[in-house]
C-alpha positions as CSV (number, residue, x, y, z in Angstrom):
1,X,-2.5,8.1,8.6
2,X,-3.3,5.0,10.9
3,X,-6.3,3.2,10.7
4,X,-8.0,2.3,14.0
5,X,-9.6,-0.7,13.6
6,X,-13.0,-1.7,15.8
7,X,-14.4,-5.3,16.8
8,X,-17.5,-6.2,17.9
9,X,-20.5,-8.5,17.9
10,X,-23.6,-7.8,15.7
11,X,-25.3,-6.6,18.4
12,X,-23.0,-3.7,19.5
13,X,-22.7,-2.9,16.0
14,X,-25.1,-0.3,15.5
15,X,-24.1,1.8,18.8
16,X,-20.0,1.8,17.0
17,X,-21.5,3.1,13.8
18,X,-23.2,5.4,15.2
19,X,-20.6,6.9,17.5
20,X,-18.3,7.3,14.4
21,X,-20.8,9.0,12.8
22,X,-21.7,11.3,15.6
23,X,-18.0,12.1,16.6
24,X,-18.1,13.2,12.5
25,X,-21.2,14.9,11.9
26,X,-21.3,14.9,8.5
27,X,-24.2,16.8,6.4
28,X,-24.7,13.7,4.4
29,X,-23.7,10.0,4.4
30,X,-23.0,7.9,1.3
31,X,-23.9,4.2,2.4
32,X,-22.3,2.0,-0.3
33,X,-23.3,-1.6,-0.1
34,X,-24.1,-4.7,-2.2
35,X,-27.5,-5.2,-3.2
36,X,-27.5,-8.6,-1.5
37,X,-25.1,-8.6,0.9
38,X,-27.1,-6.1,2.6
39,X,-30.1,-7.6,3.7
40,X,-28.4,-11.6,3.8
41,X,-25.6,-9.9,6.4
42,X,-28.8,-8.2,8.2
43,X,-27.5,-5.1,8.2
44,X,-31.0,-3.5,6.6
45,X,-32.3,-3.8,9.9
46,X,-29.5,-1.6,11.6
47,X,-31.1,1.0,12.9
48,X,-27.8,4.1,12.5
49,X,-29.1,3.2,8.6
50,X,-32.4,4.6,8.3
51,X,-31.1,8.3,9.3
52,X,-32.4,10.8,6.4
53,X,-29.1,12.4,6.0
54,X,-28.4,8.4,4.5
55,X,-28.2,8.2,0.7
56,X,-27.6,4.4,-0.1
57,X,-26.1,3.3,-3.4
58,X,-26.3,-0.2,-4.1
59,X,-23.4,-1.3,-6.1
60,X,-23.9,-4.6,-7.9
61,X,-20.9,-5.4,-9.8
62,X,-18.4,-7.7,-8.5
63,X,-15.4,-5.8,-9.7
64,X,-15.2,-2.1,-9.8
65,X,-15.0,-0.8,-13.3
66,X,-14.3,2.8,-15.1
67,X,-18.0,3.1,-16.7
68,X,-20.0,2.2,-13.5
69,X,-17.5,4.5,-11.4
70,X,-18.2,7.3,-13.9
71,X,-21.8,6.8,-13.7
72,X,-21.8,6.7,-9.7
73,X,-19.6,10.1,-9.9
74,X,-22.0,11.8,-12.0
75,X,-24.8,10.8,-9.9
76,X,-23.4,11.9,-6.4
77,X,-21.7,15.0,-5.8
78,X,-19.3,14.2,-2.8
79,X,-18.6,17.2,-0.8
80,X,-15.9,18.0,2.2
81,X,-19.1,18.3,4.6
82,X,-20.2,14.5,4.1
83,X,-18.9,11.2,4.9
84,X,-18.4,7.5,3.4
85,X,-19.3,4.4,4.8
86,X,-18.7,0.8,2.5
87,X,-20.1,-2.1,4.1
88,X,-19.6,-5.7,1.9
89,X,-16.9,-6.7,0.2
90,X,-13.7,-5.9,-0.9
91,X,-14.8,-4.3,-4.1
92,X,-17.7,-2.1,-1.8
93,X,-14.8,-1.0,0.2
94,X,-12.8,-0.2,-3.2
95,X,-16.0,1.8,-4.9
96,X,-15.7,4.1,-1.6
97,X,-11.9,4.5,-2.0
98,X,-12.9,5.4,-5.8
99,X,-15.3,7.9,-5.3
100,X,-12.5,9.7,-2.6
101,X,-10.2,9.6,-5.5
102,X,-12.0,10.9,-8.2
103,X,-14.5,13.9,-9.0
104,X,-15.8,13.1,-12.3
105,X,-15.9,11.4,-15.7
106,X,-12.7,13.7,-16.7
107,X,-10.9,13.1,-13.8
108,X,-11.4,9.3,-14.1
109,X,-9.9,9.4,-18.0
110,X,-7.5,11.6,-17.3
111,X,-6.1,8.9,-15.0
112,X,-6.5,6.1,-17.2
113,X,-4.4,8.4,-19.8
114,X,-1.6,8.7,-17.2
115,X,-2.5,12.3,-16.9
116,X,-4.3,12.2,-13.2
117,X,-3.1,14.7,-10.3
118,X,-5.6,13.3,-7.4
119,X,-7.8,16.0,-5.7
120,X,-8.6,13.6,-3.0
121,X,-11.9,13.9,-1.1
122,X,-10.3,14.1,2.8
123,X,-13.3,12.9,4.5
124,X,-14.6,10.6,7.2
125,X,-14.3,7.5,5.6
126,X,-15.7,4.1,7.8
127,X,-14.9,0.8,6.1
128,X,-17.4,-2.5,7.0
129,X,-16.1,-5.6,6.0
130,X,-18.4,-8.4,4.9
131,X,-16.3,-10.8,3.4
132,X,-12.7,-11.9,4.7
133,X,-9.9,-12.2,2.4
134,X,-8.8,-9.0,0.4
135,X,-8.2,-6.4,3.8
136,X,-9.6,-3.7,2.2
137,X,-10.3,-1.9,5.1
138,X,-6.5,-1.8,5.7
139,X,-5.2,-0.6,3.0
140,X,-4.7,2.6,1.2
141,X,-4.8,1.5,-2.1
142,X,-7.5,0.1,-4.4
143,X,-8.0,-1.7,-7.5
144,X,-10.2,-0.3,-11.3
145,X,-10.6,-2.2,-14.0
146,X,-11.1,-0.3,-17.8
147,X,-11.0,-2.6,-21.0
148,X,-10.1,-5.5,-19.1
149,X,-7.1,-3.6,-18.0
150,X,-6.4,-3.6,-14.2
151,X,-5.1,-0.1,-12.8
152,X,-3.6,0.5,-9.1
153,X,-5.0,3.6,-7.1
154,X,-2.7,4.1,-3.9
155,X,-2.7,7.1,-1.7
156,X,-2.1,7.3,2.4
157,X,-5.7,9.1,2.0
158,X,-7.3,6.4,1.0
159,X,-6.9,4.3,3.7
160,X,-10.0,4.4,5.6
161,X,-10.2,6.5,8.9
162,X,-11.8,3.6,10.7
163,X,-12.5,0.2,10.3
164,X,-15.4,-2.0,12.3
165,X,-14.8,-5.8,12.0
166,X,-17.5,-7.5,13.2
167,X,-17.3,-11.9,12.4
168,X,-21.4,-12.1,12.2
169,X,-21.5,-10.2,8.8
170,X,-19.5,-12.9,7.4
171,X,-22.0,-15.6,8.5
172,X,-24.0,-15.6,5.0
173,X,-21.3,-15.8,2.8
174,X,-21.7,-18.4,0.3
175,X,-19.6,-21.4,0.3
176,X,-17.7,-20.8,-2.7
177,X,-17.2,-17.0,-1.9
178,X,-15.6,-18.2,1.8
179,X,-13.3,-20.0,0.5
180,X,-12.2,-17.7,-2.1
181,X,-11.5,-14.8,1.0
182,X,-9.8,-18.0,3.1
183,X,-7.6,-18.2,-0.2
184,X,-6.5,-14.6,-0.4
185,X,-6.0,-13.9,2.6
186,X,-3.5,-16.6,3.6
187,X,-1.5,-15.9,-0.3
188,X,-1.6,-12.2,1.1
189,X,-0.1,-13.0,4.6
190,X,3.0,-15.2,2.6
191,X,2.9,-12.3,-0.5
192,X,3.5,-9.7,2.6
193,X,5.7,-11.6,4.2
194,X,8.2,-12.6,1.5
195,X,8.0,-8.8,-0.4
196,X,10.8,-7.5,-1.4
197,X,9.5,-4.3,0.7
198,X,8.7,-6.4,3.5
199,X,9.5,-4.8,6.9
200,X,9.4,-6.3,10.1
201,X,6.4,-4.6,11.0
202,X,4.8,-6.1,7.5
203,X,6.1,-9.7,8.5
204,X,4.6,-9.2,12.3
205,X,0.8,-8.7,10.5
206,X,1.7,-11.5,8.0
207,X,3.2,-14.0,10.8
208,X,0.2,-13.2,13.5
209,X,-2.1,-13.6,10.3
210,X,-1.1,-17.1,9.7
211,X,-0.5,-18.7,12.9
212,X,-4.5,-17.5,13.4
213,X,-5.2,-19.3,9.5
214,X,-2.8,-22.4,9.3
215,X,-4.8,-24.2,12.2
216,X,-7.9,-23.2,11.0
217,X,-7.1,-24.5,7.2
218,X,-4.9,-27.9,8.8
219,X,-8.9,-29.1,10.2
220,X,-11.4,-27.1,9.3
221,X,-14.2,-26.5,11.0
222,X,-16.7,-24.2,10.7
223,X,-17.4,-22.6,14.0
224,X,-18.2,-18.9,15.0
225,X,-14.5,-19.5,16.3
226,X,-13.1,-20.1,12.6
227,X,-15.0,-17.0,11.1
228,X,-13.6,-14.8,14.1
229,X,-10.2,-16.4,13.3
230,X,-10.5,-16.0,9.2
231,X,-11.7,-11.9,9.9
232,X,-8.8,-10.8,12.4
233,X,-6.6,-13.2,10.2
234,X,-7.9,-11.2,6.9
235,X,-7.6,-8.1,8.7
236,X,-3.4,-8.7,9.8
237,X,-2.8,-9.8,5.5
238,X,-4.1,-6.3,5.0
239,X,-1.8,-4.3,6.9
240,X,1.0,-6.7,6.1
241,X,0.3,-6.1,1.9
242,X,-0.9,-2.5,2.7
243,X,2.9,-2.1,3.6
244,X,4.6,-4.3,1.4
245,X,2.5,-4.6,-1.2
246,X,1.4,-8.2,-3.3
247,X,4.3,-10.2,-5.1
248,X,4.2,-12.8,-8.3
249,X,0.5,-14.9,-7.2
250,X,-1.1,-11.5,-7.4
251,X,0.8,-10.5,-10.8
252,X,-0.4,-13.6,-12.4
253,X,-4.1,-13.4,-11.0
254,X,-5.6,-11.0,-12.7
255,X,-5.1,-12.5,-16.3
256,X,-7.3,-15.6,-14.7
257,X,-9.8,-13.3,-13.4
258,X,-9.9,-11.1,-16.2
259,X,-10.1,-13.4,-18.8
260,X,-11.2,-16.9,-17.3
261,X,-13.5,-15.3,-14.6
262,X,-11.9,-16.7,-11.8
263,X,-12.7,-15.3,-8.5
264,X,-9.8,-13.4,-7.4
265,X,-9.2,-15.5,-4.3
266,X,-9.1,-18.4,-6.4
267,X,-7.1,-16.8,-8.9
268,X,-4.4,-15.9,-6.2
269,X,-3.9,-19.4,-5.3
270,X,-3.7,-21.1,-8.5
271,X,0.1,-20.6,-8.6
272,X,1.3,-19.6,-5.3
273,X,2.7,-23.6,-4.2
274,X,4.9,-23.3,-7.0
275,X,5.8,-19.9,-6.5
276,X,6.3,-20.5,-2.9
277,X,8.6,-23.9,-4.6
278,X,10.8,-21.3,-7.2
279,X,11.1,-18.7,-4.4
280,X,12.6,-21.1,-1.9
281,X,14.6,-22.9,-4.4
282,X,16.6,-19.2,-5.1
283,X,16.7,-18.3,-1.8
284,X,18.5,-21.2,-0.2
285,X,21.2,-21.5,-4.0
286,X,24.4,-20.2,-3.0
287,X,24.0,-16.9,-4.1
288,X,24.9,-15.4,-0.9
289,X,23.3,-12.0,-1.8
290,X,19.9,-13.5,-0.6
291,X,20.9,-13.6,3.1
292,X,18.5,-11.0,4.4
293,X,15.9,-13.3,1.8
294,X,16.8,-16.8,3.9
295,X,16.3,-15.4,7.3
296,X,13.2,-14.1,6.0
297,X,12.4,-17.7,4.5
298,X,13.7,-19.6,7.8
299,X,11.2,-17.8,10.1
300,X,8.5,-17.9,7.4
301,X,9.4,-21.6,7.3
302,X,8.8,-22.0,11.3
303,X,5.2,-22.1,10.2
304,X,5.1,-23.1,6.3
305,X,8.3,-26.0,5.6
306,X,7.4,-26.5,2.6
307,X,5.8,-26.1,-0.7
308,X,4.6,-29.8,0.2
309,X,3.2,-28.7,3.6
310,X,1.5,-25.1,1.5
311,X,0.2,-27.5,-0.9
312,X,-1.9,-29.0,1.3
313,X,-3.3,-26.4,2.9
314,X,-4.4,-25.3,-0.7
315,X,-5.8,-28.4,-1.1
316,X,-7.6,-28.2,2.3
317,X,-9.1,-24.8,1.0
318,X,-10.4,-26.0,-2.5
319,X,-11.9,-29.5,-1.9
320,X,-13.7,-28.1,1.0
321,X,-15.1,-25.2,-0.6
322,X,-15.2,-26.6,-4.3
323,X,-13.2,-24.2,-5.7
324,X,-11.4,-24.4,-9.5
325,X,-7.6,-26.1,-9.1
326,X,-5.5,-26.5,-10.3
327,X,-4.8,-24.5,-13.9
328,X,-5.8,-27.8,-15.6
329,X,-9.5,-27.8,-14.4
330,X,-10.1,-23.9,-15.5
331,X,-13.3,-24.5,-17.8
332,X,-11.0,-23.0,-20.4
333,X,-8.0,-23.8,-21.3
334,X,-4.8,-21.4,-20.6
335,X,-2.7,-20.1,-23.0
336,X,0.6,-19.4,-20.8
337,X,2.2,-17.1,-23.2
338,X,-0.8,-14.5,-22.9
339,X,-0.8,-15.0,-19.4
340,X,2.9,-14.1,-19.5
341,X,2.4,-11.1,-22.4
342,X,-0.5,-9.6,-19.3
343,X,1.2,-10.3,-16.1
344,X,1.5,-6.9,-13.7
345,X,4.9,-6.0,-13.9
346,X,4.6,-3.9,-10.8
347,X,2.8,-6.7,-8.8
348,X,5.9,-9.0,-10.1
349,X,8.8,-6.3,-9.2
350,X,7.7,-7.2,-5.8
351,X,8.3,-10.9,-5.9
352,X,11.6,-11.8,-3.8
353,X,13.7,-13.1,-6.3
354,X,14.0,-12.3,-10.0
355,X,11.1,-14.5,-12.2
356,X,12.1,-14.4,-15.8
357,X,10.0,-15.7,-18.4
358,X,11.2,-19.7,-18.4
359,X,10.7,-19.5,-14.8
360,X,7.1,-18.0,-15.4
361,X,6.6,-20.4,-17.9
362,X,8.0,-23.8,-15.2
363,X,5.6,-21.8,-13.1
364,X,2.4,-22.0,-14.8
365,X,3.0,-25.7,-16.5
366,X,3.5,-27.3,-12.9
367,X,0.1,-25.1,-11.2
């Protein structure tokens, strides 16, 4: 299924909501939202919102988790006869993909147990980014945390039928929060890029995506030109990763995140200079089996050199939006071998070259 993505300004951004959900016509409409994001972004005052047929739910939490999914399932009853629209963030947009996926409590344990065969809900589905970073809106996969475990939901159904990106909504994002979305996006655009299911279609989206970033991180400025830049930048990592899935940084995020409560933007780029270091540093040995690899290095090169040159872009990104880096500053400190023990093996299958554990462990002491 391809998703047709919209842009527009705030102001034509009711009449494109509206249209979708004419051309639809669903009985009811599930608005998913955050409880802040909502009325900061100015979207309460939309009028396409205050239709009856509208049932909001406000969802609060900043990562989407089994308990507050079961308790959301048991509440609404999602039929074939309505539709979904998520505007906010990338775990808004996952929460909609969620309650596609899954009917009810059962049906969510069953799939935590391995057991799961997905009924999916196949139904208009509109996906309203508010934050810039994790290109949910262009992917068909989604993320559900249980026990501090992290668990991958992917289906072609799940990517969302339409997509409006509209720069204004990410006006209000805080400080900290914008640069976390800057982070992930540009580690998605190299992640998609470098995959070893990369395609040239996935390295299209990840090579437009950072030609629109690099500038923008070399001198930032923040302009309504940089936020329209970051959101079609965002938007490119998306479909990039939504074909070739994330690679080592994303393996090794969610142990920070999990356990250190690192943003995941943050998290992402705590060890992606180093990875981008021990990924180069195979590529271009004389193991001559990587040649497809180092002419997918040399063009990626034609815009990132170096590990030096990623470095300080990284840099850029974290002094001017305060964010924790490297490893050494985490409020905690790391034990490597647990982060080792956790790291997603099927995130890591993806990475270009081979990581073994001395090379995760080089990894981690030089981040």
């Amino acid at each position: 299924m391809v998703e047709n993505t919209l842009f527009c300004n705030f102001n034509q951004l009711d009449s494109k909501i509206n249209n979708y959900i004419n051309n639809a016509n669903p009985k009811k409409i599930y608005l998913l939202c955050g409880k802040t994001s909502f009325i900061s972004t100015k979207s309460n005052t939309l009028n396409v919102f205050h239709q009856q047929r509208i049932e909001k739910i406000e969802i609060q939490q900043s990562n989407p988790d089994t308990s507050n999914l079961i308790k959301l399932l048991s509440i609404h009853q999602i039929t074939s006869d309505d539709m979904i629209i998520a505007i906010g963030g990338g775990s808004i947009i996952d929460y909609g993909k969620l309650m596609m996926y899954f009917i009810d409590e059962a049906d969510v344990l069953s799939f935590i147990k391995g057991n799961h065969k997905p009924k999916i809900k196949d139904i208009p589905f509109l996906a309203i980014p508010t934050t810039f970073g994790s290109g949910s809106e262009a992917t068909s996969f989604a993320v559900l945390y249980h026990k501090n475990a992290k668990y991958s939901i992917s289906s072609p159904l799940l990517l969302p039928k339409t997509s409006i990106i509209c720069y204004e909504l990410g006006l209000s994002m805080p400080h900290n929060v914008l640069g976390a979305t800057i982070m992930d996006a540009l580690c998605q655009a190299i992640e998609g890029f470098w995959s070893k299911n990369s395609t040239e279609l996935s390295r299209d989206y990840s090579y437009q995506a950072l030609k629109l970033l690099i500038p923008q991180i070399e001198h930032i400025k923040i302009t309504n030109k940089f936020y329209q830049d970051i959101s079609l930048a965002s938007n490119l990592a998306g479909k990039s990763i939504n074909i070739a899935k994330t690679t080592a940084a994303h393996a090794l995020s969610y142990y920070f995140t999990i356990e250190h409560n690192v943003p995941h933007g943050n998290a992402v780029g705590l060890t992606i200079v180093q990875l981008f270091k021990h990924n180069m540093d195979k590529v271009f040995s004389d193991d001559l089996s990587n040649i497809d690899s180092r002419m997918t290095f040399k063009k990626l090169n034609e815009l990132i050199p170096d590990h030096n040159y990623l470095s300080m872009l990284i840099n850029n990104i974290s002094s001017t939006f305060n964010l924790i880096m490297p490893l050494s500053r985490l409020p905690t400190k790391v034990n490597f071998i647990d982060v080792i023990k956790n790291v997603n093996l099927e995130r890591l299958a993806n990475n270009p070259v081979n990581i073994n554990h001395d090379d995760l462990l080089k990894i981690l002491e030089n981040s």
